[in-house]
N, C-alpha and C positions, 0 to 999 in steps of 0.2 A: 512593508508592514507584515510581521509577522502573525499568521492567525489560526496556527496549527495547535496552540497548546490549547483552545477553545472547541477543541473538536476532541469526542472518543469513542472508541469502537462501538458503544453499548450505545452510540445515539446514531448511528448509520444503520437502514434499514427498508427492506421491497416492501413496495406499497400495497395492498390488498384492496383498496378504495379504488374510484374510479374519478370521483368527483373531489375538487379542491377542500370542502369542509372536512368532508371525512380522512384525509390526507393529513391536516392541518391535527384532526384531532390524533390521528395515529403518531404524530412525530412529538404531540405534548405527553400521550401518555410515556413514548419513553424519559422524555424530560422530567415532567413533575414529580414519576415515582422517583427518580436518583436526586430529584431537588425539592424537598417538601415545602418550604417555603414560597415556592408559588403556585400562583391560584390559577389550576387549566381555564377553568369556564371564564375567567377575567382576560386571561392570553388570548383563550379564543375567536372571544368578542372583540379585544382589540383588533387582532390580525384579520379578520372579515369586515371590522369597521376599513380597515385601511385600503383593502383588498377595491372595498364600496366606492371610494373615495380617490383613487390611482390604483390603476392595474401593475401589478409587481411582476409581470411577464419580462424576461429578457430578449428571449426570442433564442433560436436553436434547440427550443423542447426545455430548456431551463426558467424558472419562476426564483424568486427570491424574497418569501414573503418575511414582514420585521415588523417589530411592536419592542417601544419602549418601557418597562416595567420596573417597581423598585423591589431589589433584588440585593443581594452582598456582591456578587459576583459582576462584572464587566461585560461579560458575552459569553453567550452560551449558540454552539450551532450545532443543527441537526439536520441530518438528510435521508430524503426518503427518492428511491428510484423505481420507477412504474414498468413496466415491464411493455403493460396494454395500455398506456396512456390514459391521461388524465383529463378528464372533460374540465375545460377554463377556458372564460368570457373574453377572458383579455389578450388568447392566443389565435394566431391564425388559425385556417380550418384544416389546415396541412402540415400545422407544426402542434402538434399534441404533444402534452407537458409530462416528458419523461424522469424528471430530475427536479425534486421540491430544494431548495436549501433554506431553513428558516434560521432566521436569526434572531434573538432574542436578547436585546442590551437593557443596562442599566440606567435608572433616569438621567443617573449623574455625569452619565460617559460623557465628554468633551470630544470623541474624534469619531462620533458615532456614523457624519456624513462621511468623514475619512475612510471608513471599517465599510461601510455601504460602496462606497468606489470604487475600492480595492476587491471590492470580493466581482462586482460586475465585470470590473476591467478581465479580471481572470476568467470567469465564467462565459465570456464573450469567444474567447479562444476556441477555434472548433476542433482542431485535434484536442486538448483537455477536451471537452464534454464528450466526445466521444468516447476519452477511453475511460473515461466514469461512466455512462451509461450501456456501454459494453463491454464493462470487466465482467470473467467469468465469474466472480464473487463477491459477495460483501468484503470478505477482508481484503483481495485486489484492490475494491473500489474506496476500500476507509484507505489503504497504503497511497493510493493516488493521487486521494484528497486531502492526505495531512503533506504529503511532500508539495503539493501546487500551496496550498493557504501556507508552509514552511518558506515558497518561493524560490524551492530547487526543484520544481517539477520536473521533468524532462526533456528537453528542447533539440530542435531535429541538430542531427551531424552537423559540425562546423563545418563550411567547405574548405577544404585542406588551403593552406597559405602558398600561394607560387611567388616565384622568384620575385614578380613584378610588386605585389602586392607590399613584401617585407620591405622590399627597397623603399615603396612610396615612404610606411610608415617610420622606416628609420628616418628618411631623411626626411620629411614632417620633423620628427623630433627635431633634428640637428637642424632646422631652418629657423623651429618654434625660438631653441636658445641663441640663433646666430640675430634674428629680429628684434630679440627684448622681448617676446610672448610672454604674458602671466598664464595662459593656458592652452592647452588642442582640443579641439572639436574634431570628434570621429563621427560622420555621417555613417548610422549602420546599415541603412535602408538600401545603401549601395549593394548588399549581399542580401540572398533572397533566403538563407540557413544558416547565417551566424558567420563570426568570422574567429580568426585566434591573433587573441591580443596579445603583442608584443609587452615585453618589460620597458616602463619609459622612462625610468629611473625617478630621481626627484628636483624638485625645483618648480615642477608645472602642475598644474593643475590639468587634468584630463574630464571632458563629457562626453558621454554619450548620446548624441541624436538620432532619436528613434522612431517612426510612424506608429509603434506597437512596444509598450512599454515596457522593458528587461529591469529585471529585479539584479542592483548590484550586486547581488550574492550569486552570481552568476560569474561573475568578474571580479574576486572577492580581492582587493588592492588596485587594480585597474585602471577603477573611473572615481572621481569625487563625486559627480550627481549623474544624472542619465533625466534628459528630458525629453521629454514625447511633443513632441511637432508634427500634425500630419504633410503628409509630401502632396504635392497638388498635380506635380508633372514629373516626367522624365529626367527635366534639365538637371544637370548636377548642382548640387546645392542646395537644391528650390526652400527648403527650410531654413535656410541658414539666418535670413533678417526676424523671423519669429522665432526660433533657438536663441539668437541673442539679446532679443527683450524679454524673453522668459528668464535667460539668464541673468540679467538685469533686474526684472524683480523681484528676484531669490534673495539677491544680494550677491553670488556666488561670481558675479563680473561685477568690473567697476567700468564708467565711461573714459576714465586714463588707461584701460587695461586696451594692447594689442594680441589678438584671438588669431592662433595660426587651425585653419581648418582644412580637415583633409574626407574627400569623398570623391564620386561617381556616378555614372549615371545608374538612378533607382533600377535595381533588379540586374544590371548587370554582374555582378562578383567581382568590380575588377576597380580598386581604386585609382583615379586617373587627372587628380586634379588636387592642388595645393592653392591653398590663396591665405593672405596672410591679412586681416584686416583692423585698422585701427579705428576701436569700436564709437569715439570720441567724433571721429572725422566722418561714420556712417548713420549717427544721429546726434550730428551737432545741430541742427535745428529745432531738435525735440524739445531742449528745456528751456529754451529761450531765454537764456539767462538765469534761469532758476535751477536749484539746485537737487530740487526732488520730480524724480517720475511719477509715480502714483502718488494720491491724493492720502493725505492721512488717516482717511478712515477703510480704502480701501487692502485688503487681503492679497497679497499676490497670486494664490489660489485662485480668488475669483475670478481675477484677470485670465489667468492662465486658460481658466475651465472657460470664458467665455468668449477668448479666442480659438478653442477647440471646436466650440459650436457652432460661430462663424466660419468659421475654413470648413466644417462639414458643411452647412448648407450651399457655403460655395464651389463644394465639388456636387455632392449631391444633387441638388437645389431638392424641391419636394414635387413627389407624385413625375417625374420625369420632365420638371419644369424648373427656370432657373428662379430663383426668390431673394428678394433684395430686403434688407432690413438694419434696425436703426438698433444699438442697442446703448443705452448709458449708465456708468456704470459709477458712485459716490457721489455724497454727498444727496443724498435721494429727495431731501425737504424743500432745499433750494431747489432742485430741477422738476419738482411737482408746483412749485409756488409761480414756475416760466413756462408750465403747460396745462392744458386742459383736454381730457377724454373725450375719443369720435365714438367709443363703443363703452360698453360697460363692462366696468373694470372683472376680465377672468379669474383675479387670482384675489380677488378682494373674499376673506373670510377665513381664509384655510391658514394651517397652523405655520409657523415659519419654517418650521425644518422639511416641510410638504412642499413647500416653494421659493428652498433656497439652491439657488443654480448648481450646486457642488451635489446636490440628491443627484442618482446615476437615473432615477426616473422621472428627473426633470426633461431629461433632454428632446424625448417624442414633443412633449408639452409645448416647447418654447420651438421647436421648428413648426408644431401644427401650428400656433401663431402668430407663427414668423408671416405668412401669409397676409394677413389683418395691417390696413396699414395705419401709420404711427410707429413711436418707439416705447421698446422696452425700457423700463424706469426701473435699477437695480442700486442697491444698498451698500454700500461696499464690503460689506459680509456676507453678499450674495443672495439675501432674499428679496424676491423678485413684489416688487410692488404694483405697478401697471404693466398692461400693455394697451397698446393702439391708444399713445397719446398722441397730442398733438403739440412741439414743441415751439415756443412762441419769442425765442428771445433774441433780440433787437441785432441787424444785420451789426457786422464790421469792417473794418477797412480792409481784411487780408481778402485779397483774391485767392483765388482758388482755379484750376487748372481750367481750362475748356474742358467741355464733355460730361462736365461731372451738374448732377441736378440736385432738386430741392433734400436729396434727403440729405445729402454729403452737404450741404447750405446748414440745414438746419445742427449737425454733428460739429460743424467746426465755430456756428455760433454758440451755442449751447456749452462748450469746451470752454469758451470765450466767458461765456457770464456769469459758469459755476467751475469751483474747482474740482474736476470732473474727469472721465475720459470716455470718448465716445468711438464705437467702433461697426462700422460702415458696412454691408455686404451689399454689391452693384449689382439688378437685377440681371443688368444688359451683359458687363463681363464677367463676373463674378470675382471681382478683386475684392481682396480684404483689406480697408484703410480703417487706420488709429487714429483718434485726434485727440492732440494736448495743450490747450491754450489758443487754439486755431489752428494749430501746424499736423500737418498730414502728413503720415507717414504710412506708404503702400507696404501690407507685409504680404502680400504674395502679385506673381503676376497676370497679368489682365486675361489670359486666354488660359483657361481651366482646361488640362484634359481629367474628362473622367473617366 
């Protein structure tokens, strides 16, 4: 997503304040004078209401404060960089907020959580923040930040292609067409500085699988989608079964399609493995006869974003502890009418788009709760209704593996009563399991390295 035409020279700017109010108000008054149609003291108040109500801190010295307003315009963003750091509640004591970026959208905007994710996702990059918060100048620092929000920032040296590597990818290709493949999967994670992609002519469909999300204008003909899977281990592959249900819920793979994928082991530079698989026969138990994966109200978005947050706390776990948790995801009426609250309810009163899982400052939120036990109770548009319930719905006849307890009981019956999808984090291994109709599907493997 492009988000460079919403930014201009005359609204980058050093901060002279120290504290977050007077920051906030230095970055409207460039705003309001070039836009008279809104009101500072209303912005104001909103962006300190929100400020009150979830901390807009990134982390790496970056904040990202946003307030909805009605406005002509779609998005308006402005940035303010501190030289001496800026005293904020919601920062650590060691990470003082050198870089404000506020955002300012319209009421009407529809992809406002979108425009909120994308700007995180970038701003999370620590070479980016750095070389915004150490350019020798304003106009450095505005050139640095329309080409990153443009999504051709600049990204380290490709490591040069050897002999080995071009051979893998041609003959990937010539395997993909001698198989029947609808498409390739290129694991990038396998290079730790980018790699140079080959011409793969036409007929196939190519993605990108990436830990760290590249902008296909990077790649401009390349790849058709690039999907972000975090890696959990070394093993080669390790993403490949959550790359292909992501891909799956796109629509961008079909369960007839055969997927020829080619990778290595993470961080080596060196591709070293070819597998070819036929995507029907690696989750032919999922639909169980039926012919749809997600439930009809659910988002693939959703899904996506709330296997991301699973697979984090199963590398992570929280505070250097491993944390096991329930999450369900559609259909949210029926799955509250089959459970009942052990705690009271966190997220009951706040506004929907303040606690729907696709916010980039949802995600502190729902791993601090991850702790609390019971399940998350989620919408299939992603906002988050309970947590730490209790789900109550009536065993079934599917067994289920040894080793596995009451939470992974409660996900596969729950699957079972609503149409639903429930996704498991084990405190013990930290496996990631899906359930769809009762049937389990592991998307990573049992022993996490972190």
């Amino acid at each position: 997503m492009r988000l460079d035409k919403y930014i201009t020279r005359g609204r980058v700017a050093d901060l002279a304040h120290t504290d977050m109010e007077g920051a906030l108000e230095e970055l409207l008054n460039l705003t309001v004078d070039r836009l008279p149609d809104l009101d500072k003291s209303a912005l104001l108040k909103g962006l300190l209401r929100r400020e009150n109500t979830m901390t807009t801190y990134l982390g790496q010295g970056v904040a990202l404060p946003h307030v909805r307003t009605k406005m002509g315009r779609r998005y308006v963003i402005a940035v303010g960089r501190s030289h001496s750091g800026i005293r904020y509640d919601g920062a650590m004591e060691n990470e003082p907020v050198r870089l404000v970026i506020m955002l300012i959208a319209g009421e009407r905007t529809r992809d406002y959580l979108k425009v909120l994710a994308s700007l995180a996702r970038l701003l999370k990059e620590a070479d980016f923040v750095d070389s915004l918060v150490n350019a020798p100048d304003l106009d450095t620092l505005y050139q640095r930040l329309f080409a990153g929000l443009g999504g051709i920032a600049a990204k380290p040296v490709p490591t040069p292609s050897n002999r080995v590597n071009r051979v893998m990818l041609s003959e990937a290709a010539k395997i993909a067409r001698g198989t029947g493949c609808k498409a390739i999967m290129v694991f990038g994670d396998t290079f730790t500085s980018g790699f140079e992609a080959p011409k793969w002519g036409t007929g196939l469909k190519v993605f990108l699988v990436t830990r760290n999300l590249s902008d296909a204008e990077d790649h401009p003909g390349q790849y058709a989608d690039t999907i972000q899977v975090r890696s959990f281990s070394n093993q080669r592959l390790a993403q490949l079964r959550s790359a292909v249900l992501v891909g799956l819920t796109r629509g961008t793979i079909e369960f007839s399609d055969r997927v020829c994928c080619v990778g290595g082991i993470a961080g080596s530079n060196q591709f070293d493995t070819v597998v070819v698989v036929d995507v029907e026969k690696e989750f032919q138990t999922l639909l169980s006869g039926h012919a749809d994966l997600l439930p009809d109200d659910v988002k693939p978005e959703v899904l996506e974003r709330l296997i991301g947050v699973a697979t984090e706390l199963a590398v992570e776990g929280r505070e250097g502890r491993p944390v096991g948790c329930l999450f369900v995801v559609g259909n949210s009426a029926a799955v509250e009418r089959l459970s009942k609250p052990l705690v009271l309810n966190p997220f009951y009163g706040y506004r929907d788009e303040d606690r729907n899982i696709l916010n980039p400052f949802m995600d502190e939120t729902i791993k601090e709760f991850s702790s609390v036990d019971g399940a998350f109770i989620i919408r299939g548009d992603g906002v988050v209704e309970t947590a730490g319930s209790l789900l109550q719905a009536s065993e079934h006849s599917l067994s289920l593996p040894s080793g596995l307890g009451s939470r992974h009981a409660a996900a596969s019956a729950i699957s079972v009563a609503v149409d639903c999808i429930a996704i498991v984090v084990s405190s013990s291994t930290g496996q990631v399991t899906l359930f769809r109709r009762g049937v389990m599907i592991p998307l990573t493997e049992k022993k996490v390295t972190v």
